[in-house]
C-alpha positions in Angstrom: -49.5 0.6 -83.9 -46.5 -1.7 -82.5 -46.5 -0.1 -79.3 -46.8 -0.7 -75.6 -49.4 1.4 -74.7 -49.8 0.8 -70.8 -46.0 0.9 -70.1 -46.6 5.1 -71.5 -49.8 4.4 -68.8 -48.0 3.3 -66.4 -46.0 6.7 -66.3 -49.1 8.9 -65.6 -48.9 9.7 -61.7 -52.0 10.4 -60.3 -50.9 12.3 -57.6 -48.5 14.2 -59.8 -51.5 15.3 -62.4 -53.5 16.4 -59.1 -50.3 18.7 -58.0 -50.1 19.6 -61.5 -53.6 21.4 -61.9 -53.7 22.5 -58.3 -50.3 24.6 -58.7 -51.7 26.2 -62.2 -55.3 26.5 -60.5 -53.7 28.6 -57.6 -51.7 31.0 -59.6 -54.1 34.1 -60.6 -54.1 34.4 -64.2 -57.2 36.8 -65.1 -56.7 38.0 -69.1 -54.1 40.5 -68.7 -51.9 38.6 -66.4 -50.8 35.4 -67.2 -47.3 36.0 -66.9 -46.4 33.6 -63.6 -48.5 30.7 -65.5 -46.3 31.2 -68.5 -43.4 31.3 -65.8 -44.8 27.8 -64.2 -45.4 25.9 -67.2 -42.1 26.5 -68.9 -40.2 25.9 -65.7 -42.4 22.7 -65.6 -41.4 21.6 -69.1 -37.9 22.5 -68.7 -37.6 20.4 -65.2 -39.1 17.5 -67.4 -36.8 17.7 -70.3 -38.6 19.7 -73.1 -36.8 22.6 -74.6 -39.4 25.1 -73.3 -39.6 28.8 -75.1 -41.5 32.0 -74.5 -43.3 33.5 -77.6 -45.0 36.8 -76.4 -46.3 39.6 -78.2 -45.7 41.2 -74.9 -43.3 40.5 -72.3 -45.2 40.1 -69.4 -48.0 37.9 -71.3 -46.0 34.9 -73.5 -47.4 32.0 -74.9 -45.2 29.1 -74.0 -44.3 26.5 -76.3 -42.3 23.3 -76.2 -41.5 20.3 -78.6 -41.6 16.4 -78.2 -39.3 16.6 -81.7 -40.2 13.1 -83.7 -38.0 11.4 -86.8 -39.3 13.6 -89.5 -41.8 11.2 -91.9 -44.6 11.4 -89.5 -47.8 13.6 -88.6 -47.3 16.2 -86.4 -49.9 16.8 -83.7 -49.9 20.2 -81.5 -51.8 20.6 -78.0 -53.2 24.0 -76.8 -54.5 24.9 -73.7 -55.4 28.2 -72.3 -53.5 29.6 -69.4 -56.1 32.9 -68.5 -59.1 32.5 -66.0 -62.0 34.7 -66.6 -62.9 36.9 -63.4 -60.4 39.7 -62.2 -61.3 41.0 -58.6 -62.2 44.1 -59.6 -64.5 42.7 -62.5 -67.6 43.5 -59.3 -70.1 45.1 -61.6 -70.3 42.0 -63.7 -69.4 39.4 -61.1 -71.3 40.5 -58.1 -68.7 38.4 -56.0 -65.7 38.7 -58.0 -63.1 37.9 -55.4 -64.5 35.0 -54.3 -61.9 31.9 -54.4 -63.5 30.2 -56.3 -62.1 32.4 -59.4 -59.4 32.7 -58.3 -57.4 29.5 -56.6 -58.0 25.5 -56.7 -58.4 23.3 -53.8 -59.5 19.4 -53.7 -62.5 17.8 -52.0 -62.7 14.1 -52.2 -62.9 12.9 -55.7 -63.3 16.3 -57.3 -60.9 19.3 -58.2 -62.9 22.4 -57.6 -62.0 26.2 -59.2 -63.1 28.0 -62.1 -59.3 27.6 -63.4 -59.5 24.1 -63.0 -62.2 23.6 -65.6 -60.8 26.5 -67.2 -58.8 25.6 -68.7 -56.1 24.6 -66.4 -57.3 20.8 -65.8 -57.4 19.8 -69.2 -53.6 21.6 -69.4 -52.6 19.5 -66.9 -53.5 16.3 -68.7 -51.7 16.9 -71.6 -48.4 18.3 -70.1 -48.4 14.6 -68.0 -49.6 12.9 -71.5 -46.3 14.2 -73.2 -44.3 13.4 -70.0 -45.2 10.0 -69.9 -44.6 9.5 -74.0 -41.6 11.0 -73.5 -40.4 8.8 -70.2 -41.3 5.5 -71.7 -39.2 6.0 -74.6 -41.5 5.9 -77.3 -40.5 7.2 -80.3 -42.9 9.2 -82.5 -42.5 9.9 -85.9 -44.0 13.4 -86.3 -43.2 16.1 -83.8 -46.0 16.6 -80.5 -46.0 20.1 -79.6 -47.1 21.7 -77.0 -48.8 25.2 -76.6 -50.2 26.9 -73.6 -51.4 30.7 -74.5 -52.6 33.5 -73.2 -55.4 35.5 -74.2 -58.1 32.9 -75.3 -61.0 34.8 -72.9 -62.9 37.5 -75.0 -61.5 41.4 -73.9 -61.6 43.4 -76.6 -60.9 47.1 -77.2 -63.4 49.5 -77.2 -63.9 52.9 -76.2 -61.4 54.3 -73.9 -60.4 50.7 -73.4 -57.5 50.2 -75.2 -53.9 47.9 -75.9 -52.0 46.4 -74.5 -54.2 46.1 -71.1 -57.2 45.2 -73.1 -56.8 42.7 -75.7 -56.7 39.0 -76.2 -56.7 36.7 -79.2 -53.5 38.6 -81.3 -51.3 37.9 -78.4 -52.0 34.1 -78.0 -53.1 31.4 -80.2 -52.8 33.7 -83.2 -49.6 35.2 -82.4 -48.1 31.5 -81.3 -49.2 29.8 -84.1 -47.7 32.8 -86.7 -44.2 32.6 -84.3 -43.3 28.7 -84.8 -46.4 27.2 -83.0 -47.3 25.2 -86.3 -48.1 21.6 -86.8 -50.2 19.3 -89.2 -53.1 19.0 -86.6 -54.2 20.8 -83.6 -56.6 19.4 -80.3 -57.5 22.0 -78.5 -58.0 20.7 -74.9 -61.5 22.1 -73.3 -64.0 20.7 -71.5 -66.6 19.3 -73.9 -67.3 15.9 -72.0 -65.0 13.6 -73.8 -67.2 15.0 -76.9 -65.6 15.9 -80.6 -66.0 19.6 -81.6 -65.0 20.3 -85.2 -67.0 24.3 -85.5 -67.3 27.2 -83.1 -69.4 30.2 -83.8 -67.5 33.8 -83.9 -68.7 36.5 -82.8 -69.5 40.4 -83.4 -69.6 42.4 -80.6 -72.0 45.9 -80.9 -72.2 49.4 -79.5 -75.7 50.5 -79.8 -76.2 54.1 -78.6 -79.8 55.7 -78.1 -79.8 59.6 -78.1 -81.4 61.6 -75.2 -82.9 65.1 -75.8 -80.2 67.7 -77.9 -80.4 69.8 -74.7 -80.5 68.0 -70.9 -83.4 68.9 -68.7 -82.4 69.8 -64.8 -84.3 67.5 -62.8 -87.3 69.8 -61.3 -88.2 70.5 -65.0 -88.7 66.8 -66.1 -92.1 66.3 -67.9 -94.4 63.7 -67.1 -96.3 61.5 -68.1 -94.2 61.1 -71.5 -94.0 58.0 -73.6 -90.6 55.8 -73.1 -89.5 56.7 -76.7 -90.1 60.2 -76.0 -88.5 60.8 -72.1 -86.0 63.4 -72.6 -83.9 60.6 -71.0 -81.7 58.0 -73.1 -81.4 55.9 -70.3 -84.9 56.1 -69.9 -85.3 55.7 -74.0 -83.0 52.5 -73.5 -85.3 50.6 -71.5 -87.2 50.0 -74.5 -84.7 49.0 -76.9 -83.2 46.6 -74.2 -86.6 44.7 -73.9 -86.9 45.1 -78.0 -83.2 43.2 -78.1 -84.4 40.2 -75.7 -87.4 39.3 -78.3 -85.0 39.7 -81.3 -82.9 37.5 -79.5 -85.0 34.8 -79.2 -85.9 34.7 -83.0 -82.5 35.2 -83.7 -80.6 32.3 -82.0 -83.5 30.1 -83.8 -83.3 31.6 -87.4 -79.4 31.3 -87.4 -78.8 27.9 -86.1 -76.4 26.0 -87.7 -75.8 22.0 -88.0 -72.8 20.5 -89.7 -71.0 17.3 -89.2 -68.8 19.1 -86.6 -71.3 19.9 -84.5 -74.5 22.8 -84.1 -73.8 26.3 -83.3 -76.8 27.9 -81.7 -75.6 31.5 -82.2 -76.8 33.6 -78.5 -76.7 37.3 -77.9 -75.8 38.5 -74.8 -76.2 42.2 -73.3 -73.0 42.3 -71.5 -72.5 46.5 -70.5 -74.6 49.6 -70.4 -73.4 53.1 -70.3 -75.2 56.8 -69.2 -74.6 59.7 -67.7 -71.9 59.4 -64.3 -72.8 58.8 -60.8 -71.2 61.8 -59.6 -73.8 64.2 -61.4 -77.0 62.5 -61.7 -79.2 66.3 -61.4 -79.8 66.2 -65.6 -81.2 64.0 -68.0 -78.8 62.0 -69.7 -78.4 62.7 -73.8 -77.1 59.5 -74.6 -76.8 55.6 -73.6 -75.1 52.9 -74.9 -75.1 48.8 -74.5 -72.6 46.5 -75.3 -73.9 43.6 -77.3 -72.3 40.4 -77.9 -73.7 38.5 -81.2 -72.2 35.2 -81.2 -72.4 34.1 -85.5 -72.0 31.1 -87.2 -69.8 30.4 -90.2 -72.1 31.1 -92.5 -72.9 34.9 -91.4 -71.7 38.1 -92.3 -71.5 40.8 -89.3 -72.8 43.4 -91.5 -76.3 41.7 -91.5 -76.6 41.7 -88.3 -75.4 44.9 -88.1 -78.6 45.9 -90.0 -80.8 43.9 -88.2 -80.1 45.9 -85.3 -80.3 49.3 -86.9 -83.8 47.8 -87.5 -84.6 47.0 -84.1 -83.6 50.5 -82.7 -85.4 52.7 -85.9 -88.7 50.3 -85.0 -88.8 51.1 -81.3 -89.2 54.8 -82.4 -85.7 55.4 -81.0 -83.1 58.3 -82.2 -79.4 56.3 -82.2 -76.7 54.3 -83.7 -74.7 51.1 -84.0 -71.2 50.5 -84.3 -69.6 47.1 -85.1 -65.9 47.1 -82.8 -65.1 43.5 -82.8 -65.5 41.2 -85.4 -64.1 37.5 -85.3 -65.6 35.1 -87.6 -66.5 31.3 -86.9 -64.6 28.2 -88.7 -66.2 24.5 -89.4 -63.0 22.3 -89.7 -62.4 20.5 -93.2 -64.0 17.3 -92.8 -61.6 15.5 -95.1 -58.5 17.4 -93.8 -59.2 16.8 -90.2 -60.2 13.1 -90.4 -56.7 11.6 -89.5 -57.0 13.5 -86.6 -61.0 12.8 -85.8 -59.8 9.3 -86.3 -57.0 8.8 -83.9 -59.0 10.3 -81.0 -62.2 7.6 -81.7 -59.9 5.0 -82.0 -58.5 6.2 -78.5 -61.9 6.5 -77.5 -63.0 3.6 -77.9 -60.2 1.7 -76.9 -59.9 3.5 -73.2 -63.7 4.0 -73.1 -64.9 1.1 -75.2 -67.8 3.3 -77.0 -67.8 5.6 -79.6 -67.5 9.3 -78.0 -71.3 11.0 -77.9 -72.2 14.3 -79.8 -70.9 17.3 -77.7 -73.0 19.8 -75.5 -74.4 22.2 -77.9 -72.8 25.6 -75.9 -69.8 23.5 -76.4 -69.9 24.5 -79.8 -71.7 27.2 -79.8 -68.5 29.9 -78.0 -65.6 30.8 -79.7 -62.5 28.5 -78.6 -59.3 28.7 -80.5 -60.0 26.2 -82.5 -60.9 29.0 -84.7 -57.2 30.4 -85.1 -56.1 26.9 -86.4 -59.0 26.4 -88.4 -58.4 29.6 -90.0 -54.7 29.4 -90.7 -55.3 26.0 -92.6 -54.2 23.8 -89.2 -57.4 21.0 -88.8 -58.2 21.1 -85.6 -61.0 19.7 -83.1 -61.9 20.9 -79.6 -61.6 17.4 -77.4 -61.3 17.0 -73.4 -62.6 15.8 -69.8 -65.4 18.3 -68.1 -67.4 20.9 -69.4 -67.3 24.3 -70.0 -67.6 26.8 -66.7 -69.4 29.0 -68.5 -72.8 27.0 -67.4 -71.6 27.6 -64.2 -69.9 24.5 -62.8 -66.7 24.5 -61.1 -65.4 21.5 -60.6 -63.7 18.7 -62.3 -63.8 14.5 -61.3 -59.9 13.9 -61.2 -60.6 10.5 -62.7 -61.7 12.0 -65.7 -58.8 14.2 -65.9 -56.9 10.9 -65.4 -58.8 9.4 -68.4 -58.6 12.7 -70.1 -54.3 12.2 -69.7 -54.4 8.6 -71.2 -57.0 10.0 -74.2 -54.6 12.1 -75.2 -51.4 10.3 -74.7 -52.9 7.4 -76.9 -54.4 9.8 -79.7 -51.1 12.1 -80.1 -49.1 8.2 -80.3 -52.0 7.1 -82.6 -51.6 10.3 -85.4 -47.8 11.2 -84.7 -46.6 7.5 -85.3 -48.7 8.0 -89.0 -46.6 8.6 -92.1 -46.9 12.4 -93.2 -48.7 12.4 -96.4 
């Protein structure tokens, strides 16, 4: 590769990359509301020289994409990032702080970039949108197009219940829509924090309602019997209790008995009570006739929904319990084509090694184990790998080092000049 790799270096400002991720970590952007990202970032790319477009499936929510057009003969390479953050302010029942700023803005201290935007995923964003600014300043010319790709819509609402479209829904209206609207190329990197780690598989998921059945009739309150069994409390909140402790130990064998290695990585598939349901607070003087919880099975490549589907029918006609299960999201889990996605593996440990001088080391197990839109690329035949500085926030942590957001920038400008200056086969 005839190229001068640290004048395209020399083109990454520090100072600009910081500004970069702080403006996108300080715009609010819970699912649902991405729009003034979208608004940002294609401003951003227009101000830089890209021919910036929106690609929504709704107005107010568009993907933006943007092309670094090469000569024609070579690989093209396409970068995605996420532009929605995961708490909104009225999300209290689930976050018991929910408006705290840390979800929803981006400040510096020291050496660090702290905000749950900034790790996700607006810090790795950042790193490629300089990356492409500085291959595209230096004057390099690629031979396969770059293109870039930031999307709404990657964090998991779904519709269910009274919970419907277009406020609640995700994945159709980014990565999947962008890619079947023009956001196509031979290989996609998904940029997410997996600790400078390669991710080539990412578990799906199947997300339950399980609903246990109270007495036909409700009992008024001074006419509750006692001492009953749990199974047989007139109550189906009551009657839940049980099947919520019954899930945790199924849960446990589950994850285990499901595991799944491949050379792309190891899902360890979790399950995850994430909502309950019974009766309303306003009129609490009767037992409750039915209750429902909101499970979210996380499944490998290899599984079908349907069987665990009937492993929890099992669970709740074992506990002695009167109910049913519903499957109302189903998304399944793709292992990228080892020999498809090679050129692509390639280019980023040659990159690697030549900023880092070692070969990258295996990813974080969670870091393959969620669903991240590798998945839509995967599935539509596009090879793709999840690659990038930090680490997920789902373990809890906030912050980003901005030198590895700096290193993250060069990874990527090196590996899209590495694959895109390749002959297309």
């Amino acid at each position: 590769m005839d190229i001068d790799l640290q004048s395209v270096f020399a083109r990454i400002d520090r100072d600009e990359l910081v500004k970069v991720a702080l403006d996108l970590g300080n715009i609010d952007s819970p699912t649902g509301r991405e729009g003034p990202v979208a608004d940002y970032v294609q401003d951003w790319l227009r101000r830089e020289g890209f021919d910036a477009r929106k690609v929504g499936l709704y107005p107010d929510r568009p993907n933006v994409l943007a092309t670094l057009p090469g000569s024609g003969s070579g690989r093209s390479l396409c970068f995605n990032s996420h532009m929605d953050t995961a708490v909104h302010h009225e999300e209290w029942w689930a976050t018991r702080h929910a408006s705290d700023p840390i979800f929803h803005s981006a400040w510096r201290e020291d050496d660090m970039l702290v905000g749950n935007g900034i790790v996700n995923d607006k810090g790795p964003m950042a790193t490629w949108l300089l990356a492409a600014k500085a291959i595209k300043d230096s004057g390099v010319k690629l031979k396969g197009d770059l293109v870039l790709m930031a999307v709404v819509g990657e964090i998991g609402v779904e519709p269910v219940d009274e919970f419907q479209p277009p406020q609640y829904i995700a994945k159709e209206a980014g990565t999947r829509y962008a890619i079947t609207h023009g956001g196509v190329a031979d290989y996609a990197l998904v940029a997410e924090g997996t600790d400078f780690g390669i991710v080539g598989v990412e578990a799906g998921k199947a997300f339950f309602k399980i609903t246990v059945f109270g007495n036909d009739s409700p009992i008024y309150t001074p006419y509750i019997p006692r001492p009953t069994t749990i199974e047989q409390n007139p109550s189906a909140i009551v009657r839940m209790s049980k099947l919520v402790q019954c899930v945790e130990e199924w849960a446990a064998e589950y994850e285990n008995k499901h595991r799944y290695e491949c050379v792309g990585g190891i899902v360890q598939p979790k399950i995850n009570i994430g909502a309950i349901r019974g009766g309303v607070p306003w009129k609490i003087t009767k037992t409750v006739q039915q209750c429902a919880i909101y499970l979210d099975a996380r499944i490998t490549p290899a599984q079908e929904p349907f069987d665990v589907r009937e492993e929890l029918r099992r669970l709740v006609n074992d506990a002695g319990l009167s109910g049913e299960v519903e499957l109302y999201a189903y998304r399944p889990g793709f292992e990228a084509d080892e020999k498809k996605v090679e050129p692509l593996k390639s280019a980023i440990i040659r990159s690697h090694r030549a900023i880092l001088g070692a070969d990258p080391n295996p990813a974080p197990v969670p870091a393959s184990s969620m669903w991240r839109d590798i998945n839509c690329f995967n599935e539509m035949r596009i090879p793709s790998l999840t690659y990038g500085p930090g680490v997920s926030s789902g373990g809890g942590k906030y912050a980003m080092k901005i030198e590895n957001m700096i290193l993250g920038t060069k990874l990527y400008a090196q590996t899209a000049i590495d694959l895109c200056s390749q002959e297309r086969a």
